[in-house]
C-alpha positions as CSV (number, residue, x, y, z in Angstrom):
1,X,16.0,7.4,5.9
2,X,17.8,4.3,7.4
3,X,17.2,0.8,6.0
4,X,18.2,-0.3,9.4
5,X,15.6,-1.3,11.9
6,X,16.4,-2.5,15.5
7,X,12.9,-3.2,16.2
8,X,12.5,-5.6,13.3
9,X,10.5,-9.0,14.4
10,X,11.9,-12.0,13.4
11,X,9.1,-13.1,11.3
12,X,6.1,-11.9,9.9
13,X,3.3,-11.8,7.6
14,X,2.8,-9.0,5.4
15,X,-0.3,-7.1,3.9
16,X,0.6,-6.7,0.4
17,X,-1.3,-4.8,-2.4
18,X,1.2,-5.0,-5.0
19,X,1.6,-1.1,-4.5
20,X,5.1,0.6,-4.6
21,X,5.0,0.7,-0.5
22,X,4.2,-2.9,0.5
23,X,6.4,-4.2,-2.6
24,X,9.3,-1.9,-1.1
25,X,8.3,-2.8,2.3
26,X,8.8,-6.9,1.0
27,X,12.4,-6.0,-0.2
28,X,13.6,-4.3,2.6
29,X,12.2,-6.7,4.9
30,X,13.9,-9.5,3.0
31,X,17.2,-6.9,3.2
32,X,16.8,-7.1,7.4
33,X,16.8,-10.9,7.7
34,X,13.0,-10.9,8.4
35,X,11.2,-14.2,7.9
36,X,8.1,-13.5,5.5
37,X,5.9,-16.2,6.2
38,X,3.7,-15.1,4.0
39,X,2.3,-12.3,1.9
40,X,-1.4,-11.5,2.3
41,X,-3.3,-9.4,-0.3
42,X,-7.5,-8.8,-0.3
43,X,-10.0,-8.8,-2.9
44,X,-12.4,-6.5,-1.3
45,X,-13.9,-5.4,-4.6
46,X,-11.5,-2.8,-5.7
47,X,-11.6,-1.5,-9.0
48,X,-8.3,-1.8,-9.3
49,X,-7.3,-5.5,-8.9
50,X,-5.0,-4.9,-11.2
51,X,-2.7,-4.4,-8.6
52,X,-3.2,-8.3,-7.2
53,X,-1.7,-9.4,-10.5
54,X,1.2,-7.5,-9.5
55,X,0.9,-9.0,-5.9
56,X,1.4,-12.3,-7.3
57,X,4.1,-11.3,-9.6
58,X,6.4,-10.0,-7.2
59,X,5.9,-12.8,-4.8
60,X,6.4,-15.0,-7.4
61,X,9.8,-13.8,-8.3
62,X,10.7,-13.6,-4.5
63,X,9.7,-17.0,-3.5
64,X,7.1,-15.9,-1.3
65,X,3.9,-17.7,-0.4
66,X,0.9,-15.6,-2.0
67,X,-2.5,-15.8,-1.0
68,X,-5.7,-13.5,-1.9
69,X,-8.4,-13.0,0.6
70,X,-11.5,-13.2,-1.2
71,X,-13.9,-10.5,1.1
72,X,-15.6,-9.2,-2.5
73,X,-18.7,-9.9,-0.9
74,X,-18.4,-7.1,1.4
75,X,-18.3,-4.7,-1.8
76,X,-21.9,-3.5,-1.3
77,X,-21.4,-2.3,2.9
78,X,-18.7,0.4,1.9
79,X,-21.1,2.5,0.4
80,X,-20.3,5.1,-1.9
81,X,-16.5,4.9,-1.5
82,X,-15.2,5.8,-5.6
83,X,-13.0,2.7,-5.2
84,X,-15.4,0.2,-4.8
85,X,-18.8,1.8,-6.1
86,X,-19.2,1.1,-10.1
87,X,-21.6,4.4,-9.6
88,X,-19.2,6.8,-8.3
89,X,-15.9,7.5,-10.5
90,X,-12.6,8.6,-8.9
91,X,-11.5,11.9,-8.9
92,X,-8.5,13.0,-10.2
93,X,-6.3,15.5,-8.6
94,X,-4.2,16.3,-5.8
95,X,-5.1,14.2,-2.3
96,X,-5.2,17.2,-0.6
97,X,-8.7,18.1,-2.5
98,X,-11.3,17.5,-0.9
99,X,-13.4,15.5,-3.6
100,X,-10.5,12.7,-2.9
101,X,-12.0,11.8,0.3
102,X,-14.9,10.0,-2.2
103,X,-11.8,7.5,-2.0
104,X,-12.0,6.5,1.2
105,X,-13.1,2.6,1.9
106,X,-14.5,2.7,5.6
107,X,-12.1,0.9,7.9
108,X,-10.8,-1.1,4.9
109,X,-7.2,-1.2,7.0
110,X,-8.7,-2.6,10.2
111,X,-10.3,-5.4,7.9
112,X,-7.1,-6.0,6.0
113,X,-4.9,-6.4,9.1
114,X,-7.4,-8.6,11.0
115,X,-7.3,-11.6,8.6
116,X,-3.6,-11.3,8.0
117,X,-3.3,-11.4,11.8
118,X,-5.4,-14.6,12.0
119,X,-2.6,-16.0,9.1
120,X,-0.2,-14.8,11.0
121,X,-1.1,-16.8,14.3
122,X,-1.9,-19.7,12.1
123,X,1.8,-19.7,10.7
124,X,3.3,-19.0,14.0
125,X,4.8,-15.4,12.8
126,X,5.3,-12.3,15.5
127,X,4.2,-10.1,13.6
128,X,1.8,-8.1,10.4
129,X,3.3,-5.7,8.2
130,X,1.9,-3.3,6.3
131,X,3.2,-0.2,4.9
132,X,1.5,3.0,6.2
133,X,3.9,5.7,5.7
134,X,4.7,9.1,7.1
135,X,3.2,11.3,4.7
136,X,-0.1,8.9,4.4
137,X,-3.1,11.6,3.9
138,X,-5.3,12.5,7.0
139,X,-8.3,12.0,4.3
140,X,-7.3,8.0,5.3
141,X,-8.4,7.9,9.4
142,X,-7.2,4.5,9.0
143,X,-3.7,5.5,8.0
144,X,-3.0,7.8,11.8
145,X,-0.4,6.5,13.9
146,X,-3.4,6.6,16.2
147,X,-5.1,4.3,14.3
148,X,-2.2,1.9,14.1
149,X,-1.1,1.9,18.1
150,X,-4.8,0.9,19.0
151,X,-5.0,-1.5,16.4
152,X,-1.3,-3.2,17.7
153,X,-2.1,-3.5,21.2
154,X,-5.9,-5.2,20.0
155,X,-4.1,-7.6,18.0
156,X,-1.7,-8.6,20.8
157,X,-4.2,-9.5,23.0
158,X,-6.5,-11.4,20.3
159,X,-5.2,-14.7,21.2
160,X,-2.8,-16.4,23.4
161,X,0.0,-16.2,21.4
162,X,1.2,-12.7,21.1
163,X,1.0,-10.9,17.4
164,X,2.4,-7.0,16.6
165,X,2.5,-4.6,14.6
166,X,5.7,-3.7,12.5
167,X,5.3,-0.3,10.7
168,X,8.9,0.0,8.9
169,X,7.7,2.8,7.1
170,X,5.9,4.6,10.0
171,X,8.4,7.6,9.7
172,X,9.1,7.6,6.5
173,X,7.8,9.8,3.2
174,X,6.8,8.0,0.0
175,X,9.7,9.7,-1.5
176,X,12.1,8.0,1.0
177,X,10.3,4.5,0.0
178,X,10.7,5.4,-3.8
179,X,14.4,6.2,-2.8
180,X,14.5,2.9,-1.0
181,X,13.2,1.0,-3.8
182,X,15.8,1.7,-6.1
183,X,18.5,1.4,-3.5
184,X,17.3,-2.1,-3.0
185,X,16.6,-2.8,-7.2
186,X,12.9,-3.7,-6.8
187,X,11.2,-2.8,-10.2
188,X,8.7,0.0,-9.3
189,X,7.8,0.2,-12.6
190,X,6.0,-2.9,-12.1
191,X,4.1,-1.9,-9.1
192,X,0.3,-0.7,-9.8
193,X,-1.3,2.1,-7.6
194,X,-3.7,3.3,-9.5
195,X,-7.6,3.5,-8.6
196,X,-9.2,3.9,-11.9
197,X,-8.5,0.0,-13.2
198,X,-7.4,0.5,-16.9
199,X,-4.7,-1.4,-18.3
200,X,-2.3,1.5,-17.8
201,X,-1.6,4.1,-14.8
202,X,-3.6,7.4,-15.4
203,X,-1.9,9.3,-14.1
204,X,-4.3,11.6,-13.2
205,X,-6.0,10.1,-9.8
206,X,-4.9,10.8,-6.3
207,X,-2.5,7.9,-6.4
208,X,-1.0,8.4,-9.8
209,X,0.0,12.1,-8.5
210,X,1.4,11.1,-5.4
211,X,3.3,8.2,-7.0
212,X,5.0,10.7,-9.6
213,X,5.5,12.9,-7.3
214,X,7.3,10.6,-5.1
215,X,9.5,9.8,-8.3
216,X,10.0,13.3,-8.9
217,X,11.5,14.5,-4.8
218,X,13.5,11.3,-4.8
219,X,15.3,12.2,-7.8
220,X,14.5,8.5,-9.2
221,X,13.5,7.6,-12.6
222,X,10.1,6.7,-13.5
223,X,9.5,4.4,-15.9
224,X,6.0,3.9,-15.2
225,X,3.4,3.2,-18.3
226,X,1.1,5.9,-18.4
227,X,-2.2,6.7,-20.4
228,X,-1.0,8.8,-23.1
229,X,-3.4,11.2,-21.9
230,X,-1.7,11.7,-18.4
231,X,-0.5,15.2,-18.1
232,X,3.6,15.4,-17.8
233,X,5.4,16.4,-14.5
234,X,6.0,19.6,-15.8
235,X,2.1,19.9,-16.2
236,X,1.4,18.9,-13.2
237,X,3.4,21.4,-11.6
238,X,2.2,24.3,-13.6
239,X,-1.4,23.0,-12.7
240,X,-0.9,23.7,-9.1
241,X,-1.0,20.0,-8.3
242,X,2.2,20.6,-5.4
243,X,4.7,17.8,-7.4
């Protein structure tokens, strides 16, 4: 891991859930002299808005220009995805198991980038941000490097000035962001990730697992409110769930 980035655009616009990624991906950009013009997050009927408070928190306390995209209308054309459906709940467990793949919002990452591309032409940036990561699971079709070169060279040619892609964390493990985070003194413990929308982390879901166990490789303290419910690390491991 290398918080230096040669490939950096001068400015951009950034998707931003308020999740431990993007609000790393914020401070490190920030770190690298990067412009933000602007930090982009979507109401697309998520459960867990939860996390925009924390969008606006953070941008709050970094001086950055917050907006919320209000798609919620498109809630009832993802179908049965756990994440947006109030009839299916989220699983919990590992996101290797297959039942997590009820978690899947279809081509919720293409929709996300193309509106903060169109603020991003508006504003005059060169770039979008978001923060797919290395060890983003292959249940997510939308998260594959595949995915992401197609969708850059689309959004280059969308308009007549050109717009790209920027991927800091392209190579990186969610451990190295957690590493990353603390390195750069952002507050993860304010970050939300997860899917089940209760006042407090469960701890439990697909995204509360990989979140401790990102704590738990990076050797970085977590100091995350759980449910009291949620099982300890130790439990987890024990359980089989690969922290």
């Amino acid at each position: 891991m290398d918080l230096k980035d040669e490939s950096r655009p001068g400015s951009a616009v950034a998707v931003y859930s308020g999740g431990m990624d993007s609000t790393v991906m914020l401070y490190r950009m920030r770190e690298l002299g990067i412009a933000i013009k602007g930090a982009l997050s979507v109401n697309y009927g998520q459960k867990h808005s939860k996390e925009l408070d924390a969008a606006a928190e953070f941008c709050r306390a970094l001086g950055i220009e917050h907006r919320v995209a209000d798609l919620s209308g498109l809630q009832g054309i993802f179908g049965k995805s756990s994440l947006t459906s109030s009839a299916e709940e989220v699983p919990e467990g590992h996101y290797e198991e297959e039942q997590m793949k009820s978690t899947v919002v279809p081509n919720r990452n293409m929709i996300l980038l193309s509106v903060a591309t169109s603020w991003a032409i508006s504003l005059g940036a060169e770039a979008v941000a978001y923060a797919a990561h290395g060890g983003d699971h292959a249940i997510y079709p939308d998260c594959r490097e595949e995915f992401a070169e197609a969708l850059d060279k689309a959004i280059r040619l969308c308009d007549w000035s050109e717009v790209s892609l920027y991927r800091p964390f392209v190579t990186w493990t969610k451990a190295d962001i957690a590493k990353a985070g603390a390195k750069l003194g952002v507050k993860l413990e304010r970050t939300w990730s997860c899917y089940k929308g209760g006042d407090r982390h469960c701890g439990r879901c697909g995204t509360c697992v990989e979140r401790r166990e990102a704590f738990h490789l990076a050797g970085v303290e977590d100091s995350t409110a759980y449910e009291d419910t949620a099982p300890s690390v130790a439990d987890l491991v024990k359980s089989g769930w690969k922290l």
